[in-house]
C-alpha positions as CSV (number, residue, x, y, z in Angstrom):
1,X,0.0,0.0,0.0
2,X,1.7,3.4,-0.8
3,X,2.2,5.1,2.6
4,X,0.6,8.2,1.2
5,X,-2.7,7.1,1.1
6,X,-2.7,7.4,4.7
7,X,-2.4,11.3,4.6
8,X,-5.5,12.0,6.2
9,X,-5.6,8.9,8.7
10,X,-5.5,10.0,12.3
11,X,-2.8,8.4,14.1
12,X,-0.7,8.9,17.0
13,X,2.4,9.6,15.2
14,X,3.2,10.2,11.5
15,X,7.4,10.0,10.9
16,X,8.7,11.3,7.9
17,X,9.3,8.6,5.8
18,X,11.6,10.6,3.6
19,X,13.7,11.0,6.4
20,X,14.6,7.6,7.1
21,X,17.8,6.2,6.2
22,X,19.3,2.9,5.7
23,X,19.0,0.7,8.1
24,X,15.5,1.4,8.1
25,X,14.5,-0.1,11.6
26,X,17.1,1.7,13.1
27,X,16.7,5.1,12.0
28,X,13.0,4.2,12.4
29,X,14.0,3.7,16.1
30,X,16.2,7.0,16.5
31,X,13.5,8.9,15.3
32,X,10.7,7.8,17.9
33,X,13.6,8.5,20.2
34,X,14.1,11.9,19.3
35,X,10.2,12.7,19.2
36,X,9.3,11.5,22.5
37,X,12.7,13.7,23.9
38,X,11.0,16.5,22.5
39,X,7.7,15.9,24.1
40,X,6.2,15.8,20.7
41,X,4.6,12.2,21.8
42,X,3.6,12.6,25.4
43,X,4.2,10.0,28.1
44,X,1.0,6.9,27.5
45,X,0.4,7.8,24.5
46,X,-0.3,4.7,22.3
47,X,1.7,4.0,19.1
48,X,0.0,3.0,15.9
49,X,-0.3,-0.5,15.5
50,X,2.7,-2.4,13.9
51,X,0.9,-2.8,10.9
52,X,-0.6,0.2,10.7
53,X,2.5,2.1,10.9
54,X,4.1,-0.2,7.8
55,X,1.4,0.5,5.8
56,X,1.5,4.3,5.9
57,X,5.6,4.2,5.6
58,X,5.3,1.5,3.1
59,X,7.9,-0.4,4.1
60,X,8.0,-4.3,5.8
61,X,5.7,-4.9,8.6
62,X,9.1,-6.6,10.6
63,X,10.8,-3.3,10.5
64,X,8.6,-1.7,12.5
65,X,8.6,-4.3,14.9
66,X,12.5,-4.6,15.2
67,X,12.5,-0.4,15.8
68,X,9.4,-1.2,18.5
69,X,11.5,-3.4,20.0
70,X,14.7,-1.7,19.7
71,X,12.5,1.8,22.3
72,X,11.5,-0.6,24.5
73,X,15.0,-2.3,25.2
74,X,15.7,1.5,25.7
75,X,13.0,1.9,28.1
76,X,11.1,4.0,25.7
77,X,8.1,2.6,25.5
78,X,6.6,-0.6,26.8
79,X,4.2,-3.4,25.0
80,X,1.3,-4.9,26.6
81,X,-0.1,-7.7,24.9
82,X,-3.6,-7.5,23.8
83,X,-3.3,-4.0,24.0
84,X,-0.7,-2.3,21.7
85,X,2.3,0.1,22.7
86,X,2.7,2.9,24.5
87,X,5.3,5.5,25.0
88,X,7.1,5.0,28.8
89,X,5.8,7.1,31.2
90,X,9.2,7.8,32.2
91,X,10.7,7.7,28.6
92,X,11.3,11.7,28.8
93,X,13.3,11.7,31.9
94,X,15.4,9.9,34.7
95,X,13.8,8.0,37.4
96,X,16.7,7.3,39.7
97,X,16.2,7.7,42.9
98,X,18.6,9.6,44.9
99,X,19.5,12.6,47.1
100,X,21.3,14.4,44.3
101,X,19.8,17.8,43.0
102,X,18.0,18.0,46.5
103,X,17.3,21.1,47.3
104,X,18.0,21.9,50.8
105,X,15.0,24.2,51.7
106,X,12.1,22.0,50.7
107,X,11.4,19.3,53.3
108,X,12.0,16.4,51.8
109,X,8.9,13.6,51.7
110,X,10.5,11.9,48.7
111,X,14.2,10.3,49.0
112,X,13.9,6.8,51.3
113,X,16.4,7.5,54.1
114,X,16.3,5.7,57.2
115,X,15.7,7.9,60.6
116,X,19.7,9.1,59.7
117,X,19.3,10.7,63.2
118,X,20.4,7.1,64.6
119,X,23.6,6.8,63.1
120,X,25.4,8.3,66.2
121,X,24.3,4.9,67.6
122,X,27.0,2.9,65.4
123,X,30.4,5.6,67.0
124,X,31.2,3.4,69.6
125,X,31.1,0.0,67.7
126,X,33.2,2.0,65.4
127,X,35.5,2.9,67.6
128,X,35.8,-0.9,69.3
129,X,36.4,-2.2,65.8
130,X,39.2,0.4,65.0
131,X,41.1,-1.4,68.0
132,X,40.7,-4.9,67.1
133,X,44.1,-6.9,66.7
134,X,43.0,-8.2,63.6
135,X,42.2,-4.6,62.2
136,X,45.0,-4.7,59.3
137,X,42.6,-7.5,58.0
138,X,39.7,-5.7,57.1
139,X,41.1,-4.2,55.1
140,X,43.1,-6.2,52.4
141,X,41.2,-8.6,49.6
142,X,41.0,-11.6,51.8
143,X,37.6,-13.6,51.8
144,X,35.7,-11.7,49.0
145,X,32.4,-12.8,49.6
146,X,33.1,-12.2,53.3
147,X,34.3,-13.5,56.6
148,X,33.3,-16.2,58.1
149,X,32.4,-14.7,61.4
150,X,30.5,-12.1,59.4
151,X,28.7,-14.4,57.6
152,X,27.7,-16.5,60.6
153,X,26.7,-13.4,62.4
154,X,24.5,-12.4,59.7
155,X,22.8,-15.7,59.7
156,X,21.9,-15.8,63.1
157,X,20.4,-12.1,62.8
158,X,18.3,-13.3,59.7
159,X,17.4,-16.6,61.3
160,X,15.3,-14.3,63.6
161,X,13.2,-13.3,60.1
162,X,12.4,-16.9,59.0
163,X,15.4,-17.5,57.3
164,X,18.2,-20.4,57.5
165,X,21.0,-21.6,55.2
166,X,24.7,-21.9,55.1
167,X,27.5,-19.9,55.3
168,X,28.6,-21.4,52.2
169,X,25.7,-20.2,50.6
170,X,25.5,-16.7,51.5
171,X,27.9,-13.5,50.2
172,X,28.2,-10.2,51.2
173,X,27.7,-7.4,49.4
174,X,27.4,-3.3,49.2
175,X,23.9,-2.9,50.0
176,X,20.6,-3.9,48.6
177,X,20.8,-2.2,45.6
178,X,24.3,-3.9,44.7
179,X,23.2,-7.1,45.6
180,X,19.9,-6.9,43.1
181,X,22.5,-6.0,40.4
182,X,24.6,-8.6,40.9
183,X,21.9,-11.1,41.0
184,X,20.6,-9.9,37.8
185,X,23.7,-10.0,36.0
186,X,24.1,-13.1,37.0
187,X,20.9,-15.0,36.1
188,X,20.2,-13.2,33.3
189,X,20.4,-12.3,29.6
190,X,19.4,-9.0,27.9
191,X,16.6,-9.5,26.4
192,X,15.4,-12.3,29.3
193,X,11.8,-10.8,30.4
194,X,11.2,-10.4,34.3
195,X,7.6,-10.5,35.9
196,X,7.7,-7.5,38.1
197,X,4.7,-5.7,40.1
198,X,2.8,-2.7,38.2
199,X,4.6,-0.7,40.3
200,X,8.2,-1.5,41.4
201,X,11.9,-0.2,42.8
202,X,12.3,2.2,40.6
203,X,16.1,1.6,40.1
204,X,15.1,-1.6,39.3
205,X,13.5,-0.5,36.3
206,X,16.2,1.6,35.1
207,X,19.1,-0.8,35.8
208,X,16.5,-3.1,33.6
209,X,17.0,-0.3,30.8
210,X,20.6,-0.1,31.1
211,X,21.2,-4.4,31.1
212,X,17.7,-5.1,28.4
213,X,15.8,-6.5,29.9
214,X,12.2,-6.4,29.9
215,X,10.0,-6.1,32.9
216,X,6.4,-7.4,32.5
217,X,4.1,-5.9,34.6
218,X,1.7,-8.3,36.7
219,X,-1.6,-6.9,38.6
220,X,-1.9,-7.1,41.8
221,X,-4.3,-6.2,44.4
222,X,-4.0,-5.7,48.1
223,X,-2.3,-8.5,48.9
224,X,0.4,-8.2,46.6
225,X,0.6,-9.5,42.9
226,X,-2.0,-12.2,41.5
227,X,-0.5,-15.7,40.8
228,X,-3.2,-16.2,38.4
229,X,-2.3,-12.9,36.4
230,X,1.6,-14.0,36.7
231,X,0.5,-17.3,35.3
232,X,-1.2,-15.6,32.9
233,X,2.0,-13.7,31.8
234,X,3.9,-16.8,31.9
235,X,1.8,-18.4,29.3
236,X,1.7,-15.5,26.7
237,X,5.6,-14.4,27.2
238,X,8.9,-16.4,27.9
239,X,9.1,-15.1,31.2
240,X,12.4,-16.2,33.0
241,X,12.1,-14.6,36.6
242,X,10.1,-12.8,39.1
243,X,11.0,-10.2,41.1
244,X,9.2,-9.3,44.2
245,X,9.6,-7.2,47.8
246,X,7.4,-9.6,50.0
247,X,7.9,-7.5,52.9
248,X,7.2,-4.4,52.1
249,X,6.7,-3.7,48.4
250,X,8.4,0.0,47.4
251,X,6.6,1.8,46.8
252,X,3.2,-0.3,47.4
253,X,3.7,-0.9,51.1
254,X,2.0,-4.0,50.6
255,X,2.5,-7.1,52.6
256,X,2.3,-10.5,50.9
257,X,0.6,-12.8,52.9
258,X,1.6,-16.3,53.8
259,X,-1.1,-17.8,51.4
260,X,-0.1,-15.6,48.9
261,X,3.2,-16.4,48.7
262,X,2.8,-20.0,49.2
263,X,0.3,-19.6,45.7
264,X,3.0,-17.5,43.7
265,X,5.6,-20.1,45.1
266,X,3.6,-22.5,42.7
267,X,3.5,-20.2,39.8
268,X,7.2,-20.2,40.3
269,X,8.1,-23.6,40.8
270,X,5.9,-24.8,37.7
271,X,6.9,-22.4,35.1
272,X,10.5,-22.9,36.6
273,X,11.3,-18.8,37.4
274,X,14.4,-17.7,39.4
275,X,13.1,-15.6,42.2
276,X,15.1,-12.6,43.0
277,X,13.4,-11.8,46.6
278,X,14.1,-8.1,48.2
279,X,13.4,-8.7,51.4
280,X,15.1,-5.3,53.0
281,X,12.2,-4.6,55.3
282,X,11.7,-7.6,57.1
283,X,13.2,-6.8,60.5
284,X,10.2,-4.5,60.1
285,X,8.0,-7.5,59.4
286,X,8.7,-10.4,61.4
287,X,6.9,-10.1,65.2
288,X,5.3,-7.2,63.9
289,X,2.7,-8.8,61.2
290,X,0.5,-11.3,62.5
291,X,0.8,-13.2,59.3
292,X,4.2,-13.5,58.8
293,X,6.3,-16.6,58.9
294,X,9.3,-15.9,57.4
295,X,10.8,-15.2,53.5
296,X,9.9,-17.1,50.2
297,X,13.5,-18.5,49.9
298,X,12.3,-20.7,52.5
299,X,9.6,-22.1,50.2
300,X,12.0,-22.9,47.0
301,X,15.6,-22.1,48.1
302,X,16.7,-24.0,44.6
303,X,15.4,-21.2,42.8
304,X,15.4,-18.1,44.6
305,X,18.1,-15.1,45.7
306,X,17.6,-13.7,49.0
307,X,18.9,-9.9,49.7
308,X,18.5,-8.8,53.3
309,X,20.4,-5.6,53.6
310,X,21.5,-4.0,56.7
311,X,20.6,0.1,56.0
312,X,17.2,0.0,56.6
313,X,17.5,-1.8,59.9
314,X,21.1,-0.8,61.3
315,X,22.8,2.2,59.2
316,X,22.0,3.5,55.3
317,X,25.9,4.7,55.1
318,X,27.9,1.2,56.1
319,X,26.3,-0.2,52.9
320,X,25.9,-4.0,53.9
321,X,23.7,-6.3,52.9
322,X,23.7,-10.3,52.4
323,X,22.8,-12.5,49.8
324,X,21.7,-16.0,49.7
325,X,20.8,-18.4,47.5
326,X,20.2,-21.7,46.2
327,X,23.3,-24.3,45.5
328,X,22.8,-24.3,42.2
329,X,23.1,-20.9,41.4
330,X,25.9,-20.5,43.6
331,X,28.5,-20.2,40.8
332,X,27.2,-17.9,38.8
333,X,26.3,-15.8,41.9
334,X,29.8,-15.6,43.2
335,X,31.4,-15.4,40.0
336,X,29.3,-12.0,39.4
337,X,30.5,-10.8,42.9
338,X,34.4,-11.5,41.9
339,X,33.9,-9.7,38.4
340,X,31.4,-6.9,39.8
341,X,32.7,-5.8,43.4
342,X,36.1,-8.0,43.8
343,X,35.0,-7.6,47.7
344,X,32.5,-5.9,50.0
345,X,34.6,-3.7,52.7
346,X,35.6,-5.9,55.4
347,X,36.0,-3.3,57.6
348,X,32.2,-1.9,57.3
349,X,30.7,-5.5,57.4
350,X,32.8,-5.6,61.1
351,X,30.8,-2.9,62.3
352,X,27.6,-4.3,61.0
353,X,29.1,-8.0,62.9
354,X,29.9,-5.7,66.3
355,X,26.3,-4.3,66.3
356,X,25.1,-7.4,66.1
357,X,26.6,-9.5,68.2
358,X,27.0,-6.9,71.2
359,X,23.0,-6.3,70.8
360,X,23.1,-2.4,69.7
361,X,21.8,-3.2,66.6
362,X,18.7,-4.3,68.3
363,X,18.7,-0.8,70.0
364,X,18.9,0.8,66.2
365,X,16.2,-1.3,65.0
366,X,13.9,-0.8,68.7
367,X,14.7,3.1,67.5
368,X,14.0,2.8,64.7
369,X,10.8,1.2,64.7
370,X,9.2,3.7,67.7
371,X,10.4,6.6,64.9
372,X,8.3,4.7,62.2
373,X,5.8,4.6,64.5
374,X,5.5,7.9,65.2
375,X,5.8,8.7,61.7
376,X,3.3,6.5,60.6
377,X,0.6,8.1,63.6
378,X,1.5,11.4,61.8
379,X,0.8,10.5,58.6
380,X,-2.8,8.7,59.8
381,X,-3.4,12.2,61.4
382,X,-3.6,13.7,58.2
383,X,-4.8,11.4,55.7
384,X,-7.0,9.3,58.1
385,X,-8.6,7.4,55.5
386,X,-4.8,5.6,54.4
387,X,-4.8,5.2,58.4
388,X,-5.2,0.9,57.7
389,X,-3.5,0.6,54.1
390,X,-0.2,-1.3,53.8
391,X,2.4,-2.2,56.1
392,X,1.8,-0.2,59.6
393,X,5.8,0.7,60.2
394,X,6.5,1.3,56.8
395,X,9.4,3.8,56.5
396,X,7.2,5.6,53.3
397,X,3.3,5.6,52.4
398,X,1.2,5.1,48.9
399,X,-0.8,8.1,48.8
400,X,-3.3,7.9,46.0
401,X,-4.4,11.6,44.7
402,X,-6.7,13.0,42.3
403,X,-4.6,15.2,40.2
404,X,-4.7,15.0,36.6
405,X,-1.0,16.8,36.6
406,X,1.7,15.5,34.7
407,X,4.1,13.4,37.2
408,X,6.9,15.7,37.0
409,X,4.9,18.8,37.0
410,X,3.2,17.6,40.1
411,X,6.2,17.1,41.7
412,X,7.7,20.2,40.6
413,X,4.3,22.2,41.5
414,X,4.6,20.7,45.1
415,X,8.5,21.8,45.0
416,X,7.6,25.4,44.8
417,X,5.1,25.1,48.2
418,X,8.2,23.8,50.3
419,X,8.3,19.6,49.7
420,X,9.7,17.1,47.6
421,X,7.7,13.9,46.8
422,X,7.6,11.4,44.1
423,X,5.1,10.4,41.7
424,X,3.8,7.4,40.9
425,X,5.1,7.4,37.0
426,X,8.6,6.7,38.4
427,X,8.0,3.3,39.7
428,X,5.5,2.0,36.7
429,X,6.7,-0.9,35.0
430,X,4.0,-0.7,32.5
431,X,1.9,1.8,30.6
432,X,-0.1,4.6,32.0
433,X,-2.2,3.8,35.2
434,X,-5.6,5.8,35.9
435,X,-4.8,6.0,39.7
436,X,-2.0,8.2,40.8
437,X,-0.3,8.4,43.8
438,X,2.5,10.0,45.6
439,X,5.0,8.1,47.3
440,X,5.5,10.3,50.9
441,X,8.7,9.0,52.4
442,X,8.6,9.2,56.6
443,X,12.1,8.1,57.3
444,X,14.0,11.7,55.9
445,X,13.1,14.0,57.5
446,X,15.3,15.3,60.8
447,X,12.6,15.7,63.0
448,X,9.1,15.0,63.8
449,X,8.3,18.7,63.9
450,X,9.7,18.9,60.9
451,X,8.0,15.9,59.1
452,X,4.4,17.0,60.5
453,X,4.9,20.6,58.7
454,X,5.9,18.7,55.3
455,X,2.6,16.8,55.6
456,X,0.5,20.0,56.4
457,X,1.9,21.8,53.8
458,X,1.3,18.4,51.5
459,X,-2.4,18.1,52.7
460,X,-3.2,22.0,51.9
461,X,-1.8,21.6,48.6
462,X,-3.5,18.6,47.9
463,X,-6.7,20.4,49.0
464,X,-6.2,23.3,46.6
């Protein structure tokens, strides 16, 4: 069909096809990459259908598909089955999360610290380990997935939160973040498609960008995501893991049940997915929910990778966290840690180890859980009707809102009354949701006085 005869066709977007070069796909690709840049195709917007788009360019219904899938290795756009594709709703922008470009006179509701105020609680461990005899040996490149004694320490705090394994199954690594890095590098493949929650760790989804590979996103409800929607996914794509914060979903705050994981746990086992389990908020979790009875590694250790990280619970700075997982994926686990981090500082996993064995870091997690507390009551005090939604200690809240704004103008609106916050585009792992929210992190701010003004001044606004 010649593409002209679909000059008068309405459609989402109409490239040039004069100004496509050899190879077609490619430049096909670079220039949906250069109009969504320049917000000429705004973020959910959906794309003309494959065929559709060949038609009017005249050209070979698989070189559309190969530039398709070439924006949404990129992160571009994303591709829901059933119901076409739609520009990324963080294509235009970033969605790192971090405390760069924070600026210092808004109070900030939007970076997920952790009560920083306790970190004097850590000097004198620090200063105890500084005078050990074996002190020269922290800091060399013995042991690179860690020291024994650490290791056994660590697994006698985590057997407290459900969990039990071996030393020799277990590594140490530079905090939560690192340790879901490593595990995806090591078990898999760009191009390799992940079953994630609609929204999800939003570094997540840009480190998926960076390595291709694809998240699919998998509804949920209350209780966390739906084995029969993850089945679902599993028998229209080649999905090859799962990923999943059982704990505490970020940004969610939802809690999986016991019966809910033991169903997903099915899903898992029969479709034969590699489970990459965050569990960084379970010393929030166990003996606090009623229903908790420990991690999914517990369930199908063969095919999962724990990460349990210290920050949260014990100090955000020291940047420790453990990984453990199955025998056979120990290999290629370690093998990732020799080639990614060499070693994890000795030295900062001995503070973590003299915490916990002296009992402080029982003190910093009894802190710090009276803090969330608080913070929590606050944040029930002025959005009552959130008061019984998600975990009750989480260190953030889901806030939905009614806004029709833009994420980033939202954000940027709320910037100029005095507070930083963060949308709900930056952790979806799929197209355009009709529900917003705002994630409200609790754990930042330096002061309870200071936290109860940045949810005034969020309420007002959000009244306005």
């Amino acid at each position: 069909m010649p593409f002209n005869s679909f000059a008068d066709y309405p459609m989402s977007w109409k490239p040039d096809r004069a100004g496509l070069k050899r190879p077609i796909y490619l430049s096909l690709a670079q220039r949906l990459e250069t109009d969504i840049g320049a917000g000429l195709l705004a973020p959910g917007v959906k794309l003309p259908p494959q065929r559709e788009l060949a038609d009017f360019l005249d050209i070979n219904f698989t070189t559309v598909t190969r530039a398709y899938k070439l924006c949404e290795l990129k992160g571009l756009v994303v591709a829901e089955t059933g119901r076409g594709t739609f520009v990324s709703p963080r294509a235009a922008r970033p969605i790192t999360i971090s405390a760069d470009h924070m600026v210092r006179e808004c109070i900030d509701l939007a970076f997920g610290a952790s009560f920083e105020q306790c970190n004097s609680m850590i000097a004198d461990a620090m200063r105890r380990v500084m005078a050990k005899p074996y002190f020269d040996r922290l800091l060399d490149y013995t042991d690179p997935s860690g020291m024994p004694h650490h290791k056994q320490a660590a697994l006698n705090w985590m057997r407290g939160m459900g969990l039990e394994a071996r030393p020799e199954q277990m590594a140490i690594v530079s905090g939560a973040q690192n340790g879901l890095v490593i595990a995806l590098m090591a078990l898999f493949q760009p191009g390799d498609r992940i079953a994630v929650d609609t929204y999800t760790f939003s570094n997540l989804i840009e480190f998926a960008r960076l390595h291709h590979l694809h998240l699919v996103p998998v509804r949920g409800d209350r209780q966390g995501m739906l084995p029969e929607e993850l089945e679902a996914q599993c028998k229209l794509n080649e999905v090859r893991g799962v990923f999943l914060m059982p704990s505490c979903s970020n940004p969610t705050t939802v809690v999986l049940p016991e019966e809910r994981k033991r169903m997903l746990i099915r899903v898992i086992r029969q479709y034969g997915l590699l489970l990459v389990e965050d569990d960084t908020h379970a010393f929030l979790t166990a003996g606090v929910v009623p229903d908790y009875e420990g991690p999914m590694y517990r369930l199908l250790p063969e095919q999962t990778v724990y990460i349990c990280s210290t920050s949260k619970a014990i100090c955000s700075g020291l940047r420790v966290a453990y990984l453990v997982f199955g025998e056979a994926l120990r290999e290629r686990i370690l093998h990732t840690i020799y080639n990614v981090n060499v070693k994890t500082s000795s030295l900062n996993a001995e503070i973590v180890t003299e915490l916990l064995l002296t009992g402080r870091a029982g003190e910093i997690m009894a802190e710090k859980k009276r803090l969330a507390e608080q913070a929590n009551a606050l944040f029930n005090a002025c959005f009552p009707a959130e008061a019984h939604n998600g975990h009750p200690l989480a260190f953030f809240r889901w806030l939905p809102v009614s806004s029709a704004l833009p994420g980033e103008q939202l954000e940027k609106q709320l910037e100029t009354r005095g507070i930083r916050v963060f949308h709900s585009d930056r952790f979806l792992s799929g197209p355009v949701q009709p529900q917003k929210y705002l994630r409200i992190a609790l754990s930042t701010a330096d002061s309870m006085e200071r936290l109860r003004a940045g949810l005034y001044i969020l309420r007002e606004a959000l009244l306005t």
